[in-house]
C-alpha positions as CSV (number, residue, x, y, z in Angstrom):
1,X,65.5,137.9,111.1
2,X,69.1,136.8,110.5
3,X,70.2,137.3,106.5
4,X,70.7,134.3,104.0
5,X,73.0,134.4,101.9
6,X,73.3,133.3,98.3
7,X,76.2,131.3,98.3
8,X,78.3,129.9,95.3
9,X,77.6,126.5,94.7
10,X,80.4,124.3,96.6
11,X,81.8,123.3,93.3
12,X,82.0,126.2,91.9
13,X,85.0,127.1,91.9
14,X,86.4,130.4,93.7
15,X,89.6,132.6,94.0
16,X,91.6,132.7,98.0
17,X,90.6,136.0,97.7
18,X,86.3,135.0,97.1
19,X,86.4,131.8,99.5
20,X,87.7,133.5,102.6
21,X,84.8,136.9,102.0
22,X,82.5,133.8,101.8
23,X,83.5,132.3,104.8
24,X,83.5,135.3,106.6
25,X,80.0,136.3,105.3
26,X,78.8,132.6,106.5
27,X,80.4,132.7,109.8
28,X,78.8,135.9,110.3
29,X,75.6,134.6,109.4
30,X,75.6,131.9,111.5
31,X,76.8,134.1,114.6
32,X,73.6,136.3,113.8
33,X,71.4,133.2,113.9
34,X,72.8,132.2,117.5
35,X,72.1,135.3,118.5
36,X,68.5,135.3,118.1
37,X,68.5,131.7,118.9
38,X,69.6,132.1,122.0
39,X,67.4,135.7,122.9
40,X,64.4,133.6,121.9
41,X,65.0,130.5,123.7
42,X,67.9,130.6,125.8
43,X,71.8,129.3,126.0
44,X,70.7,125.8,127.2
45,X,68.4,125.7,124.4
46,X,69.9,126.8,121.7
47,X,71.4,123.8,120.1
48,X,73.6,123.6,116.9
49,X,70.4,121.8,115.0
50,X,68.3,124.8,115.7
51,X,70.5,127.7,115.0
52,X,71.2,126.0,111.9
53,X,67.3,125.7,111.3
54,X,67.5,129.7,111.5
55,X,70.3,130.2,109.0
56,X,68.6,127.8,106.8
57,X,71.7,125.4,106.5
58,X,72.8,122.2,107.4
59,X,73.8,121.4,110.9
60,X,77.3,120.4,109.2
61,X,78.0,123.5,108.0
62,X,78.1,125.2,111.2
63,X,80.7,122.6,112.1
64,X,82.8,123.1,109.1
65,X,83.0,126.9,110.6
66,X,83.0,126.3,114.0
67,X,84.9,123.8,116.1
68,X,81.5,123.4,118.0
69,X,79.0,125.1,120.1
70,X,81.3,126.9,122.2
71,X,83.4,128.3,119.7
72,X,80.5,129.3,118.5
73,X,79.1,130.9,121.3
74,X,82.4,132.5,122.5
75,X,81.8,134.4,119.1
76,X,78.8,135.7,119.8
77,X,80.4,137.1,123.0
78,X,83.5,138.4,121.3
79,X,81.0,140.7,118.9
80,X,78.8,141.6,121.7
81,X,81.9,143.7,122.7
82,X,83.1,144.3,119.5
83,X,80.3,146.0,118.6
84,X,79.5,147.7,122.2
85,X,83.2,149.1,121.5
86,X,83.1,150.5,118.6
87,X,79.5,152.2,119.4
88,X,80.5,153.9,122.1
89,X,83.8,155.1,121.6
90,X,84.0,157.0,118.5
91,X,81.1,159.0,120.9
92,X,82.9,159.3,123.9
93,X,86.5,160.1,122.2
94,X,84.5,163.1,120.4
95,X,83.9,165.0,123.4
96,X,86.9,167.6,124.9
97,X,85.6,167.8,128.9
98,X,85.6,164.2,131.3
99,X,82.0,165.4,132.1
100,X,80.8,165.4,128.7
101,X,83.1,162.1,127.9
102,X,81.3,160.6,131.0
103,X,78.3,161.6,129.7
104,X,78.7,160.6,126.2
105,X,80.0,157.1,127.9
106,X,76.7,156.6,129.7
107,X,74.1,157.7,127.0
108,X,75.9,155.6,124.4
109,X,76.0,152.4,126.5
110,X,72.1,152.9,126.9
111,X,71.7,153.4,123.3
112,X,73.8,150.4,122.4
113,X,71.5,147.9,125.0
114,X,68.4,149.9,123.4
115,X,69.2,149.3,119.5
116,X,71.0,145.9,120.1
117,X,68.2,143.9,122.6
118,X,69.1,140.6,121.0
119,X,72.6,141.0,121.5
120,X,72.5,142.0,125.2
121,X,69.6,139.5,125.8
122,X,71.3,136.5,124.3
123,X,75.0,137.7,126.4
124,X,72.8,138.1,129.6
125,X,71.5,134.6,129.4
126,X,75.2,133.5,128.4
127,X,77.3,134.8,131.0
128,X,75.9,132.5,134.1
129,X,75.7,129.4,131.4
130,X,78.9,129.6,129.6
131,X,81.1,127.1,131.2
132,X,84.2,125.3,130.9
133,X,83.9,121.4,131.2
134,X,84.7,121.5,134.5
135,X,81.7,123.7,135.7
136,X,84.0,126.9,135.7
137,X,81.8,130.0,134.1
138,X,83.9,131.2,131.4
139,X,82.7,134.8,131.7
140,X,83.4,136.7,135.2
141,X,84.4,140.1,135.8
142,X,87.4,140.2,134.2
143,X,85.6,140.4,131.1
144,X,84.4,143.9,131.6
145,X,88.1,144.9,133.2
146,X,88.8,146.7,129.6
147,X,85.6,148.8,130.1
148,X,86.3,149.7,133.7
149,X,89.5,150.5,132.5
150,X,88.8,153.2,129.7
151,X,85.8,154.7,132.5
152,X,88.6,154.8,134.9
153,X,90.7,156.9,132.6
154,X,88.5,159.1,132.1
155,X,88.2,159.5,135.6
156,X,91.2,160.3,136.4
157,X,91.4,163.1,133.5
158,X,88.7,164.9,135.1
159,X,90.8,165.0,138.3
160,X,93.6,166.1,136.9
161,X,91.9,169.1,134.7
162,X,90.4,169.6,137.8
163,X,86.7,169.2,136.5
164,X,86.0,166.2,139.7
165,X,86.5,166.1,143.1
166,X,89.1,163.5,144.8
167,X,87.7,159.8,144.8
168,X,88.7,156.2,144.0
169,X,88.7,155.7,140.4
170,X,88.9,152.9,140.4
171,X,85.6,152.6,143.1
172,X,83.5,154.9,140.9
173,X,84.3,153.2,137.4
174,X,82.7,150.1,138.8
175,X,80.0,152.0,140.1
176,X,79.3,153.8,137.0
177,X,80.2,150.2,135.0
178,X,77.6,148.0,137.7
179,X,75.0,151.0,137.4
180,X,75.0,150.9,134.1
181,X,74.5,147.1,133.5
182,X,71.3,147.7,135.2
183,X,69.8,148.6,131.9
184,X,71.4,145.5,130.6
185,X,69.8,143.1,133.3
186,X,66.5,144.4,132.7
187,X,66.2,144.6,128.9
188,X,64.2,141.4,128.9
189,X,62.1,141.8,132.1
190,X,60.7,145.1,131.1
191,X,60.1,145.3,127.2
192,X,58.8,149.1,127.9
193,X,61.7,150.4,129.8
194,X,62.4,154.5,128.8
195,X,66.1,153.7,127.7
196,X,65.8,157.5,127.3
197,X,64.8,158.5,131.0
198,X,67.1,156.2,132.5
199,X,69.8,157.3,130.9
200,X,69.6,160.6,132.0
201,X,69.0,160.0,135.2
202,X,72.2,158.1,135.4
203,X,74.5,161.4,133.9
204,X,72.8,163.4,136.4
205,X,73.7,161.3,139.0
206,X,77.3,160.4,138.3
207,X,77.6,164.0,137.6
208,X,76.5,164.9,141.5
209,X,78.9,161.6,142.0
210,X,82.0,163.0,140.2
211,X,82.0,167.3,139.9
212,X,83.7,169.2,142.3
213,X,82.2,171.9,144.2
214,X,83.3,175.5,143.3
């Protein structure tokens, strides 16, 4: 369930300093409602009026955060990979060999769909939605390009330490990136999915993929 928070009365009056934690602590609040909003019931569903239903407000106070719904809901997307970021690379950054940092890539990613399902759910269902007013999808590739990007590096490191054989990168980052989105597309079809099993079978098989032969 999202949090409520017990704000200061509006009167009351506050320091710069107190209003701006409060207004971050609301906005936050509100983003955390959409999210389950939108997991529960879907983008085209989730209006203003029922996410602030969730968060226990008024339906004006999300617009006194939030320009309107797709500000809002380009937030929720901005801490979807927030937060997918700075899961997985404080994990991936603490390994020393491009196998293990592969690894550690993979099994993070997993655990980050497992442990945030509404997050992943709700961004699922808003990236084919999401569009600009004239009926261009705000979300394509490109969004992931940063992610393919840091794969790719490490990619390329095992080449050069010698660790992986000659390939495309740049081929095998978005193979590793597309594979690993599989998790992602069927967190909502299959409740029971073995987050753990699947993530090991994906290291074993990029490391086939990627190790050269000795």
């Amino acid at each position: 369930m999202c949090y409520f928070l017990t704000m200061r009365s509006e009167n009351e009056p506050v320091g710069q300093e107190g209003r701006s934690f409060i207004e971050t602590a609301r906005r936050a609040q509100i983003v955390a409602c959409a999210i389950e909003v939108i997991a529960e019931v879907g983008y085209a569903q989730a209006s203003l009026a029922l996410i602030a239903k969730r968060a226990g407000i008024s339906k004006g106070v999300i617009s006194y955060h939030f320009k309107g719904k797709d500000e809002l809901i380009q937030q929720v997307v901005d801490e979807a990979f927030t937060l997918g970021d700075a899961f997985t690379r404080p994990r991936v950054e603490a390994q020393t060999t491009a196998a293990a940092m592969l690894g550690a890539y993979i099994e993070s990613t997993v655990e980050f769909y497992r442990t945030h399902r509404a997050h992943m759910i709700a961004l699922s269902d808003i990236w084919s939605a999401f569009r600009h007013t004239d009926g261009r999808p705000r979300l394509d590739m490109s969004a992931n390009e940063p992610e393919v990007s840091s794969v790719e590096e490490i990619l390329r490191f095992g080449q050069l330490a010698g660790e992986f054989r000659e390939f495309s990168t740049r081929v095998m980052a978005v193979t590793v990136k597309q594979a690993v989105d599989g998790v992602f597309i069927q967190l909502a079809a299959h409740p029971d999915l073995d987050f753990d099993a699947y993530a090991r079978e994906l290291v074993t098989t990029f490391d086939i993929a990627t190790r050269k032969e000795r």
